[in-house]
TORNU-614343 format. One record per residue (C-alpha): residue number from 1; residue in three letters; x negated, y negated, z negated. Coordinates in steps of 0.1 Angstrom, whole numbers. Each point is the difference from the previous one (the first is absolute). Last residue first. Example, Ala and Ser with C-alpha at 12.3 -4.5 7.8 and 13.67 -1.06 7.14 Angstrom:
(2; 'SER'; (-137; 11; -71))
(1; 'ALA'; (14; 34; -7))
# end
This chain:
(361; 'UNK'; (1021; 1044; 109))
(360; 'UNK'; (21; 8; -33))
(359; 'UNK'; (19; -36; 3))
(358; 'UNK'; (32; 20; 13))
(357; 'UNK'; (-5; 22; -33))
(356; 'UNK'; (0; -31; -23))
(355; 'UNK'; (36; 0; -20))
(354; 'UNK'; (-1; 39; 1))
(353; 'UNK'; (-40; -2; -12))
(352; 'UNK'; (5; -26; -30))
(351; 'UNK'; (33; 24; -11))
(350; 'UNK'; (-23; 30; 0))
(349; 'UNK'; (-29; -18; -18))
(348; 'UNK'; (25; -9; -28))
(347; 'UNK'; (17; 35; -5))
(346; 'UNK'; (-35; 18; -1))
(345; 'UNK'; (-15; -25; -20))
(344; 'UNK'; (31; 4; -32))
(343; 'UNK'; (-2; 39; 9))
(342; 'UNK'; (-39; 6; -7))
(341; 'UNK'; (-3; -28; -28))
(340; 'UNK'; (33; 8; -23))
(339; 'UNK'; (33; -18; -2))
(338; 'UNK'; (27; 27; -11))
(337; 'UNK'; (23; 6; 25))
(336; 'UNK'; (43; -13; 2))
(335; 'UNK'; (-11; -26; 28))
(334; 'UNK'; (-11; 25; 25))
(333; 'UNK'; (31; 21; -1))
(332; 'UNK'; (18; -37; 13))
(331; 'UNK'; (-29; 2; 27))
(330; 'UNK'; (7; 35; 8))
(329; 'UNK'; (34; 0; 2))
(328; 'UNK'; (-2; -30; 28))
(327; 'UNK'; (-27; 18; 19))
(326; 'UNK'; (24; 30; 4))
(325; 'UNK'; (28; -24; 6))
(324; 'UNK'; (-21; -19; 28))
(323; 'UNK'; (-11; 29; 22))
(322; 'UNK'; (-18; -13; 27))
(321; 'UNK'; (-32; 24; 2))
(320; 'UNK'; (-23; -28; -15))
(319; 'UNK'; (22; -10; -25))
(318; 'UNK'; (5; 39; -10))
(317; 'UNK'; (-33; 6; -2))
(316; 'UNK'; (-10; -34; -22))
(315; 'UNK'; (27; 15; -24))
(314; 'UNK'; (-16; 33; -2))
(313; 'UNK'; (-37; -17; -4))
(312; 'UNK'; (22; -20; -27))
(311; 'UNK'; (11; 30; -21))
(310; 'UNK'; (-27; 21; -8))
(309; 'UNK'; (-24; -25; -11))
(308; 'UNK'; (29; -15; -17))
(307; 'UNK'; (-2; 30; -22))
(306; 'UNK'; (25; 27; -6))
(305; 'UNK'; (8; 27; -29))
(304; 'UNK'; (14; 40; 1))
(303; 'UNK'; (-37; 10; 10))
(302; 'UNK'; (-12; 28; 26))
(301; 'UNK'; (32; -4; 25))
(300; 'UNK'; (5; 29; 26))
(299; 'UNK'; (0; 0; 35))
(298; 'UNK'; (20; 28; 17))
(297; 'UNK'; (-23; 27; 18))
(296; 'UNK'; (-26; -5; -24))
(295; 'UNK'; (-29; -27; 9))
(294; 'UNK'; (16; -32; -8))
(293; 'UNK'; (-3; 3; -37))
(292; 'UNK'; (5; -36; -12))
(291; 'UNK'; (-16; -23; -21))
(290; 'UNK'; (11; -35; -14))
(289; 'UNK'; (38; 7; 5))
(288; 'UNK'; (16; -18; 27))
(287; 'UNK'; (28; -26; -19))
(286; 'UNK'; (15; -8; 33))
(285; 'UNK'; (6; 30; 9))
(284; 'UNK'; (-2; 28; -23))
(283; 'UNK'; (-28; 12; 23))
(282; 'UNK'; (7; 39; -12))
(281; 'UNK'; (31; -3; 13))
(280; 'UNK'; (-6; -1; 36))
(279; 'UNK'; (20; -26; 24))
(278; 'UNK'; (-8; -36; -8))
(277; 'UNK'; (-39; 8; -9))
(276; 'UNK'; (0; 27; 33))
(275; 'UNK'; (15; -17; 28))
(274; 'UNK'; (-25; -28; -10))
(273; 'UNK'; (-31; 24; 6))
(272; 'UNK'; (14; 11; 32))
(271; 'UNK'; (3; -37; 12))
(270; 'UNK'; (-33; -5; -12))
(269; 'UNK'; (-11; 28; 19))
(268; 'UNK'; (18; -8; 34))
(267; 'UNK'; (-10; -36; 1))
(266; 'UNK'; (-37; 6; 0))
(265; 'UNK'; (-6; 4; 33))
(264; 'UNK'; (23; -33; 8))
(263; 'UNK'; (-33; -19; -7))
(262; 'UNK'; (18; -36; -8))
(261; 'UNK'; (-31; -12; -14))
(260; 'UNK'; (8; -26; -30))
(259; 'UNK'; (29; 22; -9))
(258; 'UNK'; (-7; 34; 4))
(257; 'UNK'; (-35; -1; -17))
(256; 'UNK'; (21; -16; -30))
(255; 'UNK'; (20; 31; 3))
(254; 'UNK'; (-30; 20; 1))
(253; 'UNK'; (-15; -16; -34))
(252; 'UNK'; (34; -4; -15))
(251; 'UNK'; (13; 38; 3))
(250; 'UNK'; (-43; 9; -12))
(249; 'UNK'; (3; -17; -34))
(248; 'UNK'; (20; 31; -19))
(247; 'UNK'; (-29; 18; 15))
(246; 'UNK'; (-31; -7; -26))
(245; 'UNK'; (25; 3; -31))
(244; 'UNK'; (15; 29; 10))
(243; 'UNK'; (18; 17; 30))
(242; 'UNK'; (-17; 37; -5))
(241; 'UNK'; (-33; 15; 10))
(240; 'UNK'; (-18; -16; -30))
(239; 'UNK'; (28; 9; -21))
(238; 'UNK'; (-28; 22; -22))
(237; 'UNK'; (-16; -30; -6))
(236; 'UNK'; (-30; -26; 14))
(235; 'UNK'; (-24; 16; 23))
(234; 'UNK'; (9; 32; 15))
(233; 'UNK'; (20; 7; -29))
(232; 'UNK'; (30; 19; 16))
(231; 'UNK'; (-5; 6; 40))
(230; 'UNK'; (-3; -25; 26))
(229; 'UNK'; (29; -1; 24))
(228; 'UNK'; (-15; 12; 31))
(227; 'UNK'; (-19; -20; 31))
(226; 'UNK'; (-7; 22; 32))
(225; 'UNK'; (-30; 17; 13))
(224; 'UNK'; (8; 35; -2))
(223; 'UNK'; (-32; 8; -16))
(222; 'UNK'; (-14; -30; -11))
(221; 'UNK'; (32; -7; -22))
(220; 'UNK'; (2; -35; -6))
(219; 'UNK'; (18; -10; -38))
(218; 'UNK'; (23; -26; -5))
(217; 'UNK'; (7; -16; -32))
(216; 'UNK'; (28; -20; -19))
(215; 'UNK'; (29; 17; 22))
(214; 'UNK'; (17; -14; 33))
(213; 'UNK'; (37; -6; 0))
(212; 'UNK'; (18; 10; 35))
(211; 'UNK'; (18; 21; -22))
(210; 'UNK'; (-1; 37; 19))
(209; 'UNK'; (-37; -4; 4))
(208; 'UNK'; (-13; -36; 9))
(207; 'UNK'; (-38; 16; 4))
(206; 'UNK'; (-8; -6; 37))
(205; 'UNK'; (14; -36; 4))
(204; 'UNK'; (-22; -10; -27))
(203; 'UNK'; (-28; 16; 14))
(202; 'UNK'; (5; -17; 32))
(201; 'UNK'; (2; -32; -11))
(200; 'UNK'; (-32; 5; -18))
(199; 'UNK'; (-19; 6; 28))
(198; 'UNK'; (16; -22; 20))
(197; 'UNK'; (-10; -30; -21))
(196; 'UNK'; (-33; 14; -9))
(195; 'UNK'; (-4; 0; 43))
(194; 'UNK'; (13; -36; 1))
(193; 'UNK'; (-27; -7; -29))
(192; 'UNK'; (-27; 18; 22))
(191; 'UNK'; (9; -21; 29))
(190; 'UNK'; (5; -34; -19))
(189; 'UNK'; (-36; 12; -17))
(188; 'UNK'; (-16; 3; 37))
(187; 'UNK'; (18; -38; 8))
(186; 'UNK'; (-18; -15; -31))
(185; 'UNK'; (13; -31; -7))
(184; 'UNK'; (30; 19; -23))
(183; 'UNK'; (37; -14; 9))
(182; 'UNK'; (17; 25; 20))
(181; 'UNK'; (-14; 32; -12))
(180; 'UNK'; (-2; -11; -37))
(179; 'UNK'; (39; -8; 3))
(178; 'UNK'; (10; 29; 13))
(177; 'UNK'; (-21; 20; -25))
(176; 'UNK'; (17; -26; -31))
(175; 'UNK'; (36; 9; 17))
(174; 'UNK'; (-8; 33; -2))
(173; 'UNK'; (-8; 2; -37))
(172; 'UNK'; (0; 39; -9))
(171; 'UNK'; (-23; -5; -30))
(170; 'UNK'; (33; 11; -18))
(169; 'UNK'; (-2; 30; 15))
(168; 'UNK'; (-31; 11; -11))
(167; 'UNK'; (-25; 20; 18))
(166; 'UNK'; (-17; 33; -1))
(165; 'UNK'; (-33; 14; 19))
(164; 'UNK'; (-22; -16; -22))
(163; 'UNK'; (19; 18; -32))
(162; 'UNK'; (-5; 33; 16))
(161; 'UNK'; (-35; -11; 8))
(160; 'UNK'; (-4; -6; -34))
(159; 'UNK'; (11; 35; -11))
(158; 'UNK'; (-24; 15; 23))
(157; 'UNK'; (-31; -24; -9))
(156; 'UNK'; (-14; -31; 7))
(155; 'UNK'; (19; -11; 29))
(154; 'UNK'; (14; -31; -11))
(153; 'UNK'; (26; -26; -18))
(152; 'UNK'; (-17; -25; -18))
(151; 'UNK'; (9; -26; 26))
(150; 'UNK'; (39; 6; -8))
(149; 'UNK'; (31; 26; 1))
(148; 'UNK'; (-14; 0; 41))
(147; 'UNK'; (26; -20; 18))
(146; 'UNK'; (6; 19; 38))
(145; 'UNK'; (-20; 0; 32))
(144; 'UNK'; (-9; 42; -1))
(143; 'UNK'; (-34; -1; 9))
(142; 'UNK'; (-16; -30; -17))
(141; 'UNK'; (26; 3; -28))
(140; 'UNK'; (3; -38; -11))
(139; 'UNK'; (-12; -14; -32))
(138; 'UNK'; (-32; -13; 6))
(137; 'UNK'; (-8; -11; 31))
(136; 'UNK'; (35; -12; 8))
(135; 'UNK'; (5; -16; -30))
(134; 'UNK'; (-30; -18; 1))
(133; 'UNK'; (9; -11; 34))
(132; 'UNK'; (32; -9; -9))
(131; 'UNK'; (-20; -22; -32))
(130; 'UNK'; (-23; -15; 21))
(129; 'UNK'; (28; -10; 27))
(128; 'UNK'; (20; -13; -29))
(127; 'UNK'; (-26; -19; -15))
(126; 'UNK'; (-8; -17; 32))
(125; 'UNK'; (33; -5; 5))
(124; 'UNK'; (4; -19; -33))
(123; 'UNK'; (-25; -26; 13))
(122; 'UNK'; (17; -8; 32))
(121; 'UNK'; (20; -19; -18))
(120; 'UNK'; (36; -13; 11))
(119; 'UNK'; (21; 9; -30))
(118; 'UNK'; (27; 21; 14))
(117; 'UNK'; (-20; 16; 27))
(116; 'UNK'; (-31; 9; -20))
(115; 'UNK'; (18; 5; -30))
(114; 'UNK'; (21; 28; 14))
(113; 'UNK'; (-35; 15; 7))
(112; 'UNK'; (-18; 0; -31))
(111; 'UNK'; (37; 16; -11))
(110; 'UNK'; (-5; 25; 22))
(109; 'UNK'; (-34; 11; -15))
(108; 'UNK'; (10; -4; -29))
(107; 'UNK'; (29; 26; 3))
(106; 'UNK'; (-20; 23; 15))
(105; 'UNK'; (-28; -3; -28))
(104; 'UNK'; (29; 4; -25))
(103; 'UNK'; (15; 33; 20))
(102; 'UNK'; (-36; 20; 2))
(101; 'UNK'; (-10; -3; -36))
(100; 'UNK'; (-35; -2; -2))
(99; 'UNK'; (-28; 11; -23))
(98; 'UNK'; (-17; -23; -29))
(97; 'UNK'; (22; 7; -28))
(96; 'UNK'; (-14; 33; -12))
(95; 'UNK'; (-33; -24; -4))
(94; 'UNK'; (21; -24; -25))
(93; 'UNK'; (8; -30; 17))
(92; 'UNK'; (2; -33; -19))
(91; 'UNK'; (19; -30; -5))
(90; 'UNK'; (-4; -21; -28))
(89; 'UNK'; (40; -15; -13))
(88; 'UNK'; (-7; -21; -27))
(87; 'UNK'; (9; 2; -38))
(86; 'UNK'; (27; 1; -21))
(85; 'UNK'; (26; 22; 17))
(84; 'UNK'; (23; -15; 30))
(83; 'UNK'; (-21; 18; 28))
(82; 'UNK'; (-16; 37; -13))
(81; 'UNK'; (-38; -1; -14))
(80; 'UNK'; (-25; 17; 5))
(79; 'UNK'; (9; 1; 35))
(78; 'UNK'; (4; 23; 29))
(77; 'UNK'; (3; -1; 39))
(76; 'UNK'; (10; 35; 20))
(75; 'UNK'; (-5; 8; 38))
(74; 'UNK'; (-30; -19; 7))
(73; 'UNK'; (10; -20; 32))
(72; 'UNK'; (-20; 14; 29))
(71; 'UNK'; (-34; -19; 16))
(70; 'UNK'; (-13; 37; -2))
(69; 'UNK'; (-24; -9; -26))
(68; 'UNK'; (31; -10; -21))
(67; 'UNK'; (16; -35; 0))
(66; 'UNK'; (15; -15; -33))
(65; 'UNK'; (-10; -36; 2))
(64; 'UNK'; (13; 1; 38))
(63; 'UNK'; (32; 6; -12))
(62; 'UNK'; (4; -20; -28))
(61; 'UNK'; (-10; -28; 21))
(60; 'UNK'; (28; 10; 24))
(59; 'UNK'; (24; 3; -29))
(58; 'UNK'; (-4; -41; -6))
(57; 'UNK'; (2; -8; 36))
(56; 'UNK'; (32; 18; 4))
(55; 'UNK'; (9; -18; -33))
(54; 'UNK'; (-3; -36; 11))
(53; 'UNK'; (9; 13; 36))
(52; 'UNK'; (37; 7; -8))
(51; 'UNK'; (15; 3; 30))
(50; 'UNK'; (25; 25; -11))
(49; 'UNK'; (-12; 25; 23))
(48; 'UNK'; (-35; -9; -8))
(47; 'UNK'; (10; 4; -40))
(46; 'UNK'; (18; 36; 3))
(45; 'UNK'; (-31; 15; 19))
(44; 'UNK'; (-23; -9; -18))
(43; 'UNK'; (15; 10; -30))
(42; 'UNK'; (12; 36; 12))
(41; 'UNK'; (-34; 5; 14))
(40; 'UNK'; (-17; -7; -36))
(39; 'UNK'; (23; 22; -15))
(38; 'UNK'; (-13; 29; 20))
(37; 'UNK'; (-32; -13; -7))
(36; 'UNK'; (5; 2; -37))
(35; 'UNK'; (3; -20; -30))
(34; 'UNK'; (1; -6; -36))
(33; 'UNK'; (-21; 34; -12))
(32; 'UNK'; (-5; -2; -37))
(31; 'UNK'; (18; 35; -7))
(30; 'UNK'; (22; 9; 29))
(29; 'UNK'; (41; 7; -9))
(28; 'UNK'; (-5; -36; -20))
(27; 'UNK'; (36; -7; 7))
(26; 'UNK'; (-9; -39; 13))
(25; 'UNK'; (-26; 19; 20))
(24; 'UNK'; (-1; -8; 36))
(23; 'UNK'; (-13; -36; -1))
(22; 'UNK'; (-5; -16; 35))
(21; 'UNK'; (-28; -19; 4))
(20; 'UNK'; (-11; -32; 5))
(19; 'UNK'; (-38; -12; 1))
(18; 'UNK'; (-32; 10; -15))
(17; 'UNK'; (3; -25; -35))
(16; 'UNK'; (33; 18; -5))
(15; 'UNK'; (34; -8; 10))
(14; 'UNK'; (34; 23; -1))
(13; 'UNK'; (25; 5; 23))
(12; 'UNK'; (30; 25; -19))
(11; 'UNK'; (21; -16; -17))
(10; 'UNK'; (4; -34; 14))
(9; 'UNK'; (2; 10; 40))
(8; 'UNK'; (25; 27; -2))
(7; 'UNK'; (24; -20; -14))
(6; 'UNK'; (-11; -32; 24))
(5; 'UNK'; (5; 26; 26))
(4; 'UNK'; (28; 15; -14))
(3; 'UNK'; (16; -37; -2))
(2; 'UNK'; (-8; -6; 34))
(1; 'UNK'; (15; 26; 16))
# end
């Protein structure tokens, strides 16, 4: 573990006169961008479960230099200039940059708290009960308790009130809502987080289909009032109702939900979702391809490749659930990938949280 820390660590934190951050474009996939908040999250989270205040304190000043109006991490951080060139890193945020992403704020936020407990200062649960509350003001459904896509989600229009009244699953972060609801100061926002918590529970639990998998996007129907898989290009691609690259994350999410709360009301999708990666073809188990059609009457695979980002939420399912082989193939499939920013953090913050889940509360 420590060596894909350490791993982890060297090539992708990054300084800057703001603070640390984590840099997402070795590939150079997103112009001059170097971070994002959903990187940010990963980060923070990584270094307080490795007790590693030095940079925990060094991404939290990135942090709050890169705040919105809404007291939400800006979603994307760009540079002139790219790490290791000539000159110096100068953060900036482009006005397209200055909305939220739901998951990194969550992930922030729990980290703020983490820190709290494992550190001893009060001060980081300050943050963290401004951020949750944030969070909650912001970038939760008033009506229907779940992640809005971010704080630029509204009711403008038709078609944005289609997109207000969808949610992704990888902002699905129950263990974050239990943990707002139990450690906010604010007993009315550890009610309305225990009522996010339910809220999203239960449209999880709702929308397993015949895999037990959940696709990127959800969608409300204000007719029959029940959550759908969202149709093609509601927001990102035409797999946007499909396992993809938003929902490969949600088997460790719930199963880390699993672990550090013991909510047996869960157990019954994840165990339906792990009948289905060892049994069905289409998951190719352990290499699970990095999009799959779960929506047909046999799930189907989009891509003939993998990704680690793919892989380990499978693995982390299958520690969770008990079975050892299956986490056992996927941690040897793990280790034939190409290192890359989304699956390397992935991997890492999953191994932090299954050594830490008894320390979740």
């Amino acid at each position: 573990m420590e060596a894909k820390y350490v791993r982890w660590r060297d090539t992708y934190l990054r300084s800057s006169a703001v603070g640390l951050y984590c840099y997402y474009n070795g590939k150079g996939d997103n112009g001059n961008a170097i971070t994002c908040s959903e990187a940010h999250g990963y980060a923070m989270l990584i270094s307080v479960l490795h007790r590693n205040r030095s940079d925990f304190d060094g991404l939290l000043a990135f942090f709050q230099g890169f705040r919105n109006e809404h007291g939400l991490m800006c979603w994307q951080i760009r540079s002139p200039h790219q790490p290791g060139s000539n000159a110096s890193v100068e953060p900036y945020v482009e006005e397209d940059g200055r909305t939220s992403a739901t998951d990194g704020d969550i992930d922030i936020a729990s980290s703020l708290y983490l820190g709290a407990k494992t550190f001893g200062d009060q001060r980081y649960k300050l943050e963290a009960d401004r951020l949750a509350s944030a969070i909650l003001k912001y970038t939760i459904h008033p009506h229907l308790g779940t992640p809005l896509l971010g704080d630029w989600a509204n009711c403008d229009s038709a078609e944005a009130k289609k997109l207000y009244d969808s949610t992704r699953t990888s902002d699905f972060i129950l263990s974050a809502f239990a943990l707002f609801s139990r450690m906010h100061s604010d007993a009315s926002e550890r009610s309305r987080w225990e009522w996010v918590l339910q809220s999203t529970k239960q449209a999880a639990l709702c929308c397993g289909g015949s895999t037990g998998l959940l696709p990127d996007f959800l969608t409300y129907n204000t007719m029959s009032q029940t959550w759908q898989p969202a149709r093609a290009k509601l927001l990102e691609s035409e797999h946007d109702g499909a396992l993809n690259w938003n929902a490969c994350r949600t088997p460790w999410r719930l199963a880390h939900y699993l672990a550090t709360t013991g909510d047996p009301s869960i157990v019954p999708l994840l165990q339906h979702a792990h009948r289905s990666v060892r049994s069905s073809k289409a998951f190719n188990f352990p290499t699970i391809p990095a999009g799959v059609d779960i929506a047909a009457r046999e799930p189907k695979a989009l891509v003939d490749y993998t990704d680690k980002a793919f892989i380990a939420p499978v693995g982390y399912l299958c520690y969770v659930l008990g079975d050892t082989d299956g986490h056992s193939q996927c941690v040897t499939a793990l280790n034939h990938q190409e290192p890359g920013y989304f699956g390397d953090s992935i991997d890492v913050c999953i191994a932090e949280q299954a050594g830490h889940a008894h320390e979740w509360f």
